[in-house]
One Martini backbone bead per residue (centre of mass of N, CA, C, O) as a GRO file, in nm:
protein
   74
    1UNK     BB    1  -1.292  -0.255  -2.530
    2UNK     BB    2  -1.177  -0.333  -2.205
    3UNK     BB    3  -0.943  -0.387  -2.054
    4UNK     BB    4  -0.852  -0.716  -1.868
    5UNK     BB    5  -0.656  -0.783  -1.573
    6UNK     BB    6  -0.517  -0.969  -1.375
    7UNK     BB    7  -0.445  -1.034  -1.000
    8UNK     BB    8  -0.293  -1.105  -0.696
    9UNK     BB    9  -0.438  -0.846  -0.595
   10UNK     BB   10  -0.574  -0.769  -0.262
   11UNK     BB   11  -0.726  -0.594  -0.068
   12UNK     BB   12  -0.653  -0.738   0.203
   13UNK     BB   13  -0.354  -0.675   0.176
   14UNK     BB   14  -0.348  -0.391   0.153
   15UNK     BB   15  -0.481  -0.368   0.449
   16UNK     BB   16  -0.275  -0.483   0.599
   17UNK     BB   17  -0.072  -0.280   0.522
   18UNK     BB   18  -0.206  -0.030   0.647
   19UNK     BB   19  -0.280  -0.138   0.959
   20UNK     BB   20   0.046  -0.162   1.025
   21UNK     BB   21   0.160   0.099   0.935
   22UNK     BB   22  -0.074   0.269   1.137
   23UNK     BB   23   0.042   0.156   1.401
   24UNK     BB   24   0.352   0.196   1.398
   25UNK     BB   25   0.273   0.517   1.342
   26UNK     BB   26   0.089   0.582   1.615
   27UNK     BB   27   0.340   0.484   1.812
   28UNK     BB   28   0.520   0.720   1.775
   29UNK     BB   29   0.300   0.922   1.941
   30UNK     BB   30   0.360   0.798   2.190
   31UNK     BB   31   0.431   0.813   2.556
   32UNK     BB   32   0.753   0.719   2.480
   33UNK     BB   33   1.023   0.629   2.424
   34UNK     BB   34   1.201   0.698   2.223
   35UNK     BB   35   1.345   0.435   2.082
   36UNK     BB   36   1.036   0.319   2.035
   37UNK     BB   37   0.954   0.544   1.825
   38UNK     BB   38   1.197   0.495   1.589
   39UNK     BB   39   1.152   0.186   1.560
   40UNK     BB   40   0.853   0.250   1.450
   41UNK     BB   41   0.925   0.416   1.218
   42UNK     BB   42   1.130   0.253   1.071
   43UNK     BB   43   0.915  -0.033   1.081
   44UNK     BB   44   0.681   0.166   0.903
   45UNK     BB   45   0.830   0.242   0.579
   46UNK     BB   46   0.753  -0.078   0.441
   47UNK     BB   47   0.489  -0.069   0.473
   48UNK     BB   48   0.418   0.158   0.360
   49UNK     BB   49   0.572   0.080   0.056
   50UNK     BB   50   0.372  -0.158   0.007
   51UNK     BB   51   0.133  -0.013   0.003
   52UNK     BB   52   0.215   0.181  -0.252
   53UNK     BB   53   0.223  -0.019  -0.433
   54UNK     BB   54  -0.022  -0.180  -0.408
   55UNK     BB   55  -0.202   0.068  -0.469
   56UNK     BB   56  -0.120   0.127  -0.737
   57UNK     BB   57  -0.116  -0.139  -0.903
   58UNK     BB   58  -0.445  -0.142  -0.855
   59UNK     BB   59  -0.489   0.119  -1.022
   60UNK     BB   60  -0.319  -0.024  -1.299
   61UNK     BB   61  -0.536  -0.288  -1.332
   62UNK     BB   62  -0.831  -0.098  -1.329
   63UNK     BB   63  -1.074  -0.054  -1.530
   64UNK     BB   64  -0.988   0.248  -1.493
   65UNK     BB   65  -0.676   0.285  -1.492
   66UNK     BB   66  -0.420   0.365  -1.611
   67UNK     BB   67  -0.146   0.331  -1.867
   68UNK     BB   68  -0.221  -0.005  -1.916
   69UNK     BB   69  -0.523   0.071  -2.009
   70UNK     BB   70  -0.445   0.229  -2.207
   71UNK     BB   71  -0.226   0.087  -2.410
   72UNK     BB   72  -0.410  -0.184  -2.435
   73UNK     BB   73  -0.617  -0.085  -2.576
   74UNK     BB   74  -0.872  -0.195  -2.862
   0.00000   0.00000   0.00000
């Protein structure tokens, strides 16, 4: 019998944070102000780190999962 847990994290969460860390992380590389450039990857690092968060979450809770289905298999 394999554990199944439940989980509040929602794909649509994951993408939302991965489509805005990518849009502020590819401001970076347009040709703009340099300060305009470093402000947007200062504000691309949390989302960065929100989504490596959330899809860790998630695969740590996937019928897959690592860890804590090995841990707490039947």
């Amino acid at each position: 019998m394999k554990a199944k847990y439940q989980t509040w994290i929602r794909i649509y969460k994951l993408i939302i944070f991965l489509v805005i860390s990518l849009i502020l992380f590819l401001v970076t590389l347009l040709p703009i102000n340099l300060y305009l450039r470093v402000l947007a990857g200062i504000l691309a690092l949390p989302f960065i780190y929100i989504a490596f968060l959330l899809s860790y979450s998630v695969y740590q809770f996937a019928t897959t999962g690592g860890i804590i289905n090995q841990k707490y298999m039947i």
